[in-house]
C-alpha positions as CSV (number, residue, x, y, z in Angstrom):
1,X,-7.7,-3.7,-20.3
2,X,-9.2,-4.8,-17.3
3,X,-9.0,-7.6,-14.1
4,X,-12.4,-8.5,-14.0
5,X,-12.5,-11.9,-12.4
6,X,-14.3,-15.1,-13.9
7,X,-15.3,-18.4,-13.0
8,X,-14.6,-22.1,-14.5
9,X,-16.2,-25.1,-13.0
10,X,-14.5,-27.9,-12.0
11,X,-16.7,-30.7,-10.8
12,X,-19.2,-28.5,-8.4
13,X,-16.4,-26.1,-7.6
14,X,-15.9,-22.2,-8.5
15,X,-12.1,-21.6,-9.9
16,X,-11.4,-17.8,-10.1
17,X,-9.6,-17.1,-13.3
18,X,-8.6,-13.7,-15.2
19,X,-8.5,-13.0,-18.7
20,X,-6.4,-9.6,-19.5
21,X,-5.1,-7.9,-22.8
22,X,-5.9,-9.2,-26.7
23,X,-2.8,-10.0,-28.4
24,X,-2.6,-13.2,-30.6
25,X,-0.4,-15.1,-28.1
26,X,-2.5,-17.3,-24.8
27,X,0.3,-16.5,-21.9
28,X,-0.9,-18.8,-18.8
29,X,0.4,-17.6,-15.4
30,X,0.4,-19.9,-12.7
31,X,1.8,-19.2,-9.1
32,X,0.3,-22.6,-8.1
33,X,-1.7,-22.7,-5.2
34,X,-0.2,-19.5,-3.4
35,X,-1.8,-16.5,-5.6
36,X,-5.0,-14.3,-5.2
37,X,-4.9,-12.9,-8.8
38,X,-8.1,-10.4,-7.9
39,X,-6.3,-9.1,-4.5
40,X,-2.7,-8.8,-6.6
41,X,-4.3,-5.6,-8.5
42,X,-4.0,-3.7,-5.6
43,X,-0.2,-3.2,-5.1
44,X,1.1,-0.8,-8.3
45,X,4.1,-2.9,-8.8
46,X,1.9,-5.8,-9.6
47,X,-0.1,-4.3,-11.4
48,X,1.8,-2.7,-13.4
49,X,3.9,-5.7,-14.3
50,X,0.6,-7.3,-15.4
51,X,-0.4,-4.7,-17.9
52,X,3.0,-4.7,-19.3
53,X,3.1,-8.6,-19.8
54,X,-0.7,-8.0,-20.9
55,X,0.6,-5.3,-23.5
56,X,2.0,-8.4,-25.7
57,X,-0.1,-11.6,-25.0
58,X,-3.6,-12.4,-24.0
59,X,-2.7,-13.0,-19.9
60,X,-4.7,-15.0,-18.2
61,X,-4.1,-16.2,-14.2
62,X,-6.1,-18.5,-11.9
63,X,-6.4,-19.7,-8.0
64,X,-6.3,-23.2,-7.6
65,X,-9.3,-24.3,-6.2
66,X,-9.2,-24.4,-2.0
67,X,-7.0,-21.5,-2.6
68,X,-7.2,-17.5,-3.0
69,X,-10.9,-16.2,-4.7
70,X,-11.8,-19.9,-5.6
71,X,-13.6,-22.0,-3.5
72,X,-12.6,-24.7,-1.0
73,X,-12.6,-28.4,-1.7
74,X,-15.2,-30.2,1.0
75,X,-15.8,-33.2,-1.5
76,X,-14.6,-36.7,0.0
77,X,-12.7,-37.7,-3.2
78,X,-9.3,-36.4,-4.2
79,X,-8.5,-32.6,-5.4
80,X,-8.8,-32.4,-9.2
81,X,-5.2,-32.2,-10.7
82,X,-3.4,-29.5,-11.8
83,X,-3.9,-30.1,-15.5
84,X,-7.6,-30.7,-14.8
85,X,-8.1,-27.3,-13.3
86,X,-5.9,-25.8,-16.0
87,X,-8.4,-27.1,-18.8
88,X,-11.0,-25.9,-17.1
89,X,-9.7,-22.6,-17.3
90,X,-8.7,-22.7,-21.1
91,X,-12.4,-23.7,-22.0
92,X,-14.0,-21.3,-19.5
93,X,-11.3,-18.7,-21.4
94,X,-11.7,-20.1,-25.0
95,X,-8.2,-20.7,-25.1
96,X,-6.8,-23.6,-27.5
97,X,-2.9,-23.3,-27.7
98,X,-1.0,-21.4,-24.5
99,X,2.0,-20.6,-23.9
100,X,2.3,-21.6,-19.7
101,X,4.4,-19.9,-17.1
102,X,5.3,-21.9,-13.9
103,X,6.2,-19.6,-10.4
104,X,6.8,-22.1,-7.9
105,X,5.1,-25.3,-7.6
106,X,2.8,-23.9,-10.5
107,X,6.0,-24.5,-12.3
108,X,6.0,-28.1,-11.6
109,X,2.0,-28.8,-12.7
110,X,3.3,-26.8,-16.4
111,X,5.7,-29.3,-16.4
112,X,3.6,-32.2,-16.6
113,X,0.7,-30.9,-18.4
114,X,3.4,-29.9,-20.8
115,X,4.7,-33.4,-21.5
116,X,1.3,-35.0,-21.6
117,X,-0.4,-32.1,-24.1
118,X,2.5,-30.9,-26.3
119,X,-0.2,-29.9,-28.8
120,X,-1.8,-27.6,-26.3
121,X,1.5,-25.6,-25.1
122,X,3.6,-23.5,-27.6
123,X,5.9,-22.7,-25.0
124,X,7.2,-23.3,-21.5
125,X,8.6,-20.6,-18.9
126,X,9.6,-21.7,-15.7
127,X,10.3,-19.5,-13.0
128,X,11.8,-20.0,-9.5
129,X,10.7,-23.4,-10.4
130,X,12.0,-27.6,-8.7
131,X,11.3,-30.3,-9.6
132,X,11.1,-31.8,-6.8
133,X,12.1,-30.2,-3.0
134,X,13.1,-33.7,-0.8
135,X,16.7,-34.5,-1.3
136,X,17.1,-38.3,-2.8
137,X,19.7,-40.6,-4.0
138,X,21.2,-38.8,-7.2
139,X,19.4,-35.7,-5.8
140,X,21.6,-34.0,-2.6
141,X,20.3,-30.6,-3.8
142,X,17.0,-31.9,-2.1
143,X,16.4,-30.7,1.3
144,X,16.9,-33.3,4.1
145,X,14.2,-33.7,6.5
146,X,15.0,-31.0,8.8
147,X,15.0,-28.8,6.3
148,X,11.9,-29.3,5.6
149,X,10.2,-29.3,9.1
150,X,12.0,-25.8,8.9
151,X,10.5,-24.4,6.0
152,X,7.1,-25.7,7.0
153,X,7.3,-24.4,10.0
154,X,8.8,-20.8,9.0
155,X,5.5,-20.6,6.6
156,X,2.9,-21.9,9.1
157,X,4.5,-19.8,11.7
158,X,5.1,-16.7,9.3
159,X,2.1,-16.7,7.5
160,X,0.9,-13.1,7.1
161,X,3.6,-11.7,9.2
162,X,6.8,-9.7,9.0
163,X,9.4,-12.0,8.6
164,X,8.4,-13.9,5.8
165,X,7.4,-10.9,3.9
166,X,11.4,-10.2,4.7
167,X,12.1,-13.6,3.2
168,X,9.8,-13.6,0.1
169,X,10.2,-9.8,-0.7
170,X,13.6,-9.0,0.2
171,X,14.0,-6.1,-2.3
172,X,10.9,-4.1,-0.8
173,X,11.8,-5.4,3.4
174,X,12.7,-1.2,3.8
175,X,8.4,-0.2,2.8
176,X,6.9,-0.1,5.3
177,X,3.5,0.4,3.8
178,X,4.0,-2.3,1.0
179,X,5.3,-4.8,4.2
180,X,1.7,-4.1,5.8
181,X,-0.1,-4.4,2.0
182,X,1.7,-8.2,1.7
183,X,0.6,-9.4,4.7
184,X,-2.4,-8.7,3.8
185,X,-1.9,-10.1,0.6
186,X,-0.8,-13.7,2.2
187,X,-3.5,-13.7,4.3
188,X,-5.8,-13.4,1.7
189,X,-4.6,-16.5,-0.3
190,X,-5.8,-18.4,2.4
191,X,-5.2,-19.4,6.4
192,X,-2.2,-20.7,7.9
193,X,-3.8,-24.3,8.1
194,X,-4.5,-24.0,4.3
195,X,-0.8,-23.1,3.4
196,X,0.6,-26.0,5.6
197,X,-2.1,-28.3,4.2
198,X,-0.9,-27.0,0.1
199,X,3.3,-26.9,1.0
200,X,2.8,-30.2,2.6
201,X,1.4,-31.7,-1.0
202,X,3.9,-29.4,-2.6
203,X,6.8,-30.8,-0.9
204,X,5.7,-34.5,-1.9
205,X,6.1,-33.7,-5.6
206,X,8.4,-35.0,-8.0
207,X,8.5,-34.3,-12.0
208,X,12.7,-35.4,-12.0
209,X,11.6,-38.5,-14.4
210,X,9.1,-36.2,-16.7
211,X,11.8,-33.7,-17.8
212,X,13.4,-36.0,-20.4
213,X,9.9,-36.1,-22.0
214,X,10.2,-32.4,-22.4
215,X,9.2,-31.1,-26.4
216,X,8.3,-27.5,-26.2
217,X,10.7,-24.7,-26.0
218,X,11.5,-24.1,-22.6
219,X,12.6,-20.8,-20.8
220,X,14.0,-21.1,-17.2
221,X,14.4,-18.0,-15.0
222,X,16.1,-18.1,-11.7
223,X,16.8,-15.6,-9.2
224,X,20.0,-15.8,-8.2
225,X,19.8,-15.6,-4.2
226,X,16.5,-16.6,-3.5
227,X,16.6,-18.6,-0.5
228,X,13.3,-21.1,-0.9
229,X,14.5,-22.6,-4.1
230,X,18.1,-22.6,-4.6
231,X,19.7,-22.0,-7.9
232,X,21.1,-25.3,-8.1
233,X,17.5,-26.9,-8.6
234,X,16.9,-24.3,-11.5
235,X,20.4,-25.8,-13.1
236,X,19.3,-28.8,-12.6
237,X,16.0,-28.3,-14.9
238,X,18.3,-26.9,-17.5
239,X,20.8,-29.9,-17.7
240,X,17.9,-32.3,-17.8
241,X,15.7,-30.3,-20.3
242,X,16.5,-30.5,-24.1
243,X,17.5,-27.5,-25.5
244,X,16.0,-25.4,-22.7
245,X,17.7,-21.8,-22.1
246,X,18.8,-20.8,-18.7
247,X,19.2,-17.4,-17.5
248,X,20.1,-16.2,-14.1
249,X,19.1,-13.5,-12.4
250,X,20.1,-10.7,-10.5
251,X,18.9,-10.6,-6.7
252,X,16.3,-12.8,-3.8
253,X,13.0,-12.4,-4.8
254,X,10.7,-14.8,-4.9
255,X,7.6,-13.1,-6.8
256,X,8.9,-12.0,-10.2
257,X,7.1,-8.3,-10.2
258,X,9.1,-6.0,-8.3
259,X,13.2,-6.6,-8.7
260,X,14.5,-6.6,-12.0
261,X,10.8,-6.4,-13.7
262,X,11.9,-4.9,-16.8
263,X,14.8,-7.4,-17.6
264,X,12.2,-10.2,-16.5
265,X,9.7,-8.7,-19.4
266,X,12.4,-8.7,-21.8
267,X,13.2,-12.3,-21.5
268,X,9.6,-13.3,-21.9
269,X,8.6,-11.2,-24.4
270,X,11.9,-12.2,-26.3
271,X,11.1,-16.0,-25.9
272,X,7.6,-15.6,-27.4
273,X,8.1,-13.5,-29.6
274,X,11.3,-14.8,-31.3
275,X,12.7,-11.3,-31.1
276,X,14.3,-8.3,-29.0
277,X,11.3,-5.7,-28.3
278,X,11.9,-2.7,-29.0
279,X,14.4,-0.9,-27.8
280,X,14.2,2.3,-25.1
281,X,14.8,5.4,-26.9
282,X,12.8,4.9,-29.6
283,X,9.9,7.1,-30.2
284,X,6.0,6.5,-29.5
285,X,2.8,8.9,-29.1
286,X,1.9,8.9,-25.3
287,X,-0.5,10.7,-23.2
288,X,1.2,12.3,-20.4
289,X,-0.3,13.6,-17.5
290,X,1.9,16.2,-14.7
291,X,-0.2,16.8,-11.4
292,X,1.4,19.1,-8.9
293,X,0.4,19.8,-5.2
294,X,-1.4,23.3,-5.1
295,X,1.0,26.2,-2.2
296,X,3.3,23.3,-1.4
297,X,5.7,25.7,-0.1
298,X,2.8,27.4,2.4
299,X,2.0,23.9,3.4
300,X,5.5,22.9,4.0
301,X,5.9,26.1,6.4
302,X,3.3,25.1,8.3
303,X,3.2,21.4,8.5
304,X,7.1,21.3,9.3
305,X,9.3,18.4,7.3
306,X,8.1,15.5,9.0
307,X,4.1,15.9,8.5
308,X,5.4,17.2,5.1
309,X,7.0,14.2,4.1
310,X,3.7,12.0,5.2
311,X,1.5,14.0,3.3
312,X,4.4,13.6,-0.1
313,X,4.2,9.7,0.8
314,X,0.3,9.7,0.9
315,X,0.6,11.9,-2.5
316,X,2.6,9.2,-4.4
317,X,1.3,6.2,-3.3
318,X,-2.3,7.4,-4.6
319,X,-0.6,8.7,-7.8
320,X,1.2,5.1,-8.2
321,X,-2.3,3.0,-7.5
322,X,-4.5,5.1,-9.3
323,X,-1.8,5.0,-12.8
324,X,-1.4,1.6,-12.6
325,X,-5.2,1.3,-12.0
326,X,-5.9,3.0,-15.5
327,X,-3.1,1.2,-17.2
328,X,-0.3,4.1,-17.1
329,X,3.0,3.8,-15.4
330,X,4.6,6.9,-13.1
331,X,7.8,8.1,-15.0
332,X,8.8,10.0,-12.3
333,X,8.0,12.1,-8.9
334,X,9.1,16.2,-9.3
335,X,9.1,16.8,-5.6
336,X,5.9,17.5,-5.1
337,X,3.5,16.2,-8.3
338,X,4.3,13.7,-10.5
339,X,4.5,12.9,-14.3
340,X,2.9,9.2,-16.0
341,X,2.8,8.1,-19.4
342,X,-0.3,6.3,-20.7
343,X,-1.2,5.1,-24.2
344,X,-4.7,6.0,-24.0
345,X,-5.7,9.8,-23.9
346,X,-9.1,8.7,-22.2
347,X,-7.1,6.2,-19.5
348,X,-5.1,9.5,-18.7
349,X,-7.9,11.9,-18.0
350,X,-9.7,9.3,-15.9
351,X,-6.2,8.5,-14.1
352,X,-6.0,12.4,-13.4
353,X,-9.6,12.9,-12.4
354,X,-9.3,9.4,-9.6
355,X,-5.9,11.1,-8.3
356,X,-7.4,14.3,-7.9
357,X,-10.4,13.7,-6.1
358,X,-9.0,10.8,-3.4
359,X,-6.1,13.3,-3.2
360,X,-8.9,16.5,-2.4
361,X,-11.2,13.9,0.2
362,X,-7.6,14.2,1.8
363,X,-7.5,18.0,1.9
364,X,-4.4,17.7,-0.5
365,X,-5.1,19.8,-3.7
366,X,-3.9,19.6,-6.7
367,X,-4.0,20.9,-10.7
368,X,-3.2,18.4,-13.9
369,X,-2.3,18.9,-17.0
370,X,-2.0,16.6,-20.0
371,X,-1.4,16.0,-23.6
372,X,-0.8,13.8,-26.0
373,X,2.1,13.7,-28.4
374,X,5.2,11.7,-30.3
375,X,8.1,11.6,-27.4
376,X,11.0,9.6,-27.0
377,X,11.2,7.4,-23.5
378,X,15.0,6.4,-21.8
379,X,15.6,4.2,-19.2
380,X,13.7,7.1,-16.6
381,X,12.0,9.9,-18.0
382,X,10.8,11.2,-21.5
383,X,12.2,13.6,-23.7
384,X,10.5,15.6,-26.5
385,X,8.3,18.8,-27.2
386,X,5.1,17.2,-25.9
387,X,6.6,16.7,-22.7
388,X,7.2,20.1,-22.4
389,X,3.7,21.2,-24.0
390,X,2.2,18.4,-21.0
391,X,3.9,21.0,-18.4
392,X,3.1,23.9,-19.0
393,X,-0.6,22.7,-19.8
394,X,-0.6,21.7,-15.9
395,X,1.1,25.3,-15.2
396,X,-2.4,27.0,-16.3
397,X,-4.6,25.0,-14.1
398,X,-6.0,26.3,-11.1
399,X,-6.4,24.6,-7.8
400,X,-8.0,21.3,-8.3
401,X,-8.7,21.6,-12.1
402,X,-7.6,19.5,-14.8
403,X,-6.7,20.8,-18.2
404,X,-5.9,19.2,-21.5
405,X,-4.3,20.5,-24.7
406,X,-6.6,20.7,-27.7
407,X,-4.7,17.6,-29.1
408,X,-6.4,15.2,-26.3
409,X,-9.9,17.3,-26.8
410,X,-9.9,16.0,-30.4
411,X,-8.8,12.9,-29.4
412,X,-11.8,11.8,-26.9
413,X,-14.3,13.6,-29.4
414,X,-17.4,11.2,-28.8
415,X,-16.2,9.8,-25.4
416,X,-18.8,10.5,-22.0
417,X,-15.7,12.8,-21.0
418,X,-17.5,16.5,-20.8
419,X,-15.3,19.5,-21.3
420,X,-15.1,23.4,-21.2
421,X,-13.6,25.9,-23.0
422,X,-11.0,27.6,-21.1
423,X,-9.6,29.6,-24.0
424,X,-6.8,30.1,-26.2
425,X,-3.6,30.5,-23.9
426,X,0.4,31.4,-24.2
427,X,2.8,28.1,-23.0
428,X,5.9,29.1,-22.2
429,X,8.8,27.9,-24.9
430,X,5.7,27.2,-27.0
431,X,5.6,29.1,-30.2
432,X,2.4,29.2,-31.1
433,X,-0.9,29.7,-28.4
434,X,-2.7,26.6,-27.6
435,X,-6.1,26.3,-26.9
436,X,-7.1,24.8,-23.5
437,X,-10.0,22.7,-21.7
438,X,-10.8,21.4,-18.1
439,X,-12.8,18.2,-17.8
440,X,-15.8,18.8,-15.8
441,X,-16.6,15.2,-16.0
442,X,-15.6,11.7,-16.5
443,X,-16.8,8.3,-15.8
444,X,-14.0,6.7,-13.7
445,X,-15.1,3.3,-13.2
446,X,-13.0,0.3,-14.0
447,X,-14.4,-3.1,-14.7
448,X,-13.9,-5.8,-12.6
């Protein structure tokens, strides 16, 4: 699983597209014209919400062209359509029947392109999603004129900056570091002049008289508080949608990756799948990886609790990138190491060796341990013997090695991963003596 980026053509224009994941279900996801899909890797929340949505369909996510990684739009006539650009991407992608997601005004293009190719769209999730913004007659949940000269005015103004982070990211306005990372992250989609130039479009569009032509199952998801599209226009959608299921939720959020992601993931997967996913608490093999800062307590006593508390920071944002990065997710921080979870024993070594050497260019050293075994996950942690097994593994490591049970050996038998024999050793609570190796090498390079 990968985020390599690709390229459809749409008239003499480059559209940036991504194809990620290989189940039997085509899930589009379309954030309309404000997205950078290459650039979105980058934060862990993201990108962990991507692999997880990856894990049960074929995910595939484009910028519009004139926005994000495609290129601008300097021809005289108009600016292909949505549904044009769309297509593009599905034969560029060798899809035939998606199911689409809509954030924003992506949500309105699915709409249409929905009605007018039924045969090409199994389902229909809409998300944060209007209709149409300007209020009309029949329509006072529009906004009024100076509303809008408001809104268009707080992006061009905000663009990049602080306070709309604060308004589109509510649940993360406390993160400092993530506040910097999505300004960066809006600047990247494009300049200030191209967002007014795309809201000003957005604003102008108007799918009210398209939604009685509605034929696909339909799945709309609102956050409850989010201030740029009010729930009422979400409401509205389900009253004029046949058969369409509504479901509120919790919070202000605009992006759908950070607050509330695992009940967001349920819902999808649920809607596509025709069934509940499996429940937390059952039981799965995993390949867990502990890491664990090397005389924390020496470099506590010297650094003093503030420098301390930087370098702990530093330490678990590079073990949150890096898992993510590899397609693992962080169960939890112990202080001063970490434990993650990944379904590949390969994607865990590599994960460990990444986080160890950024972590040692730091002067921050660290041992690993892994292994791979049958344990049960709840809601924040797992439970089970290999956990346990995982631990102690990490407890024989020296400073800056990484060590792997004989389970995850056997495992990557074949792979470019080179081991050495460290022996047969005692785990405490273990029974019986396990035999031990540290990876002297590993090819860490992710494609795309």
């Amino acid at each position: 699983m990968h985020s390599r980026t690709n390229y459809a053509i749409v008239g003499n224009a480059r559209m940036a597209y991504q194809a990620v994941g290989s189940a039997p279900v085509d899930l589009v996801v379309s954030a309309g014209g404000f997205n950078h899909g290459e650039v979105q890797w980058e934060d862990p929340g993201i990108a962990l919400f991507l692999r997880r949505l990856a894990g049960f369909t074929r995910l595939i996510r484009f910028d519009m062209i004139g926005m994000g990684g495609s290129d601008r739009w300097f021809n005289t006539e108009p600016l292909p359509s949505f549904a044009n650009q769309l297509e593009s991407v599905l034969d560029a992608s060798g899809s035939d029947v998606v199911a689409l997601c809509g954030l924003l005004d992506g949500g309105v293009g699915a709409i249409e392109y929905a009605v007018d190719h039924p045969e090409r769209v199994s389902h229909l999730i809409l998300y944060n999603t209007t209709p149409c913004y300007r209020r009309g007659e029949g329509y006072e949940i529009g906004l009024d004129e100076g509303a809008i000269t408001r809104m268009v005015s707080l992006i061009r103004e905000g663009w990049g900056e602080d306070a709309l982070t604060v308004v589109s990211v509510p649940s993360k306005s406390e993160d400092q570091a993530f506040k910097l990372w999505y300004e960066k992250y809006l600047r990247s989609i494009g300049t200030p002049t191209d967002v007014e130039r795309r809201l000003t479009a957005v604003i102008e569009l108007d799918v009210r008289d398209r939604l009685a032509e509605l034929a696909v199952p339909t799945l709309i998801l609102q956050r409850r508080d989010y201030s740029l599209v009010p729930r009422a226009h979400a409401q509205y959608l389900a009253d004029h949608i046949a058969g369409a299921q509504y479901v509120e939720l919790e919070g202000a959020d605009g992006p759908m990756y950070w607050e509330g992601a695992d009940e967001i993931l349920r819902h999808v997967e649920r809607f596509l799948r025709g069934a509940d996913p499996a429940p937390r608490g059952t039981r799965s093999v995993l390949s867990l990886l502990f890491t664990d800062i090397v005389r924390s307590t020496e470099r506590l006593e010297q650094m003093g609790d503030r420098d301390w508390e930087a370098v702990l920071a530093l330490h678990n944002e590079i073990c949150a990138r890096r898992t993510a990065q590899y397609g693992g997710s962080v169960v939890k921080t112990t202080g001063d190491g970490m434990l993650a979870a990944f379904a590949s024993p390969s994607d865990a070594i590599r994960a460990g060796v990444s986080i160890r050497d950024e972590l040692a260019r730091m002067d921050i050293g660290i041992r690993a341990g892994i292994h791979t075994g049958e344990v049960t996950r709840s809601e924040d942690d797992v439970h089970g013997l290999a956990t346990h097994i995982a631990s102690r593994v990490m407890g024989q490591a020296g400073s800056g090695e990484l060590l792997v049970s004989r389970t995850v050996r056997d495992l990557v038998a074949g792979s470019a991963i080179q081991m050495k024999d460290r022996g047969v050793h005692d785990l405490k609570g273990v029974t019986e003596a396990w035999s031990l190796f540290s990876v002297e090498g590993a090819d860490t390079e992710v494609s795309g």
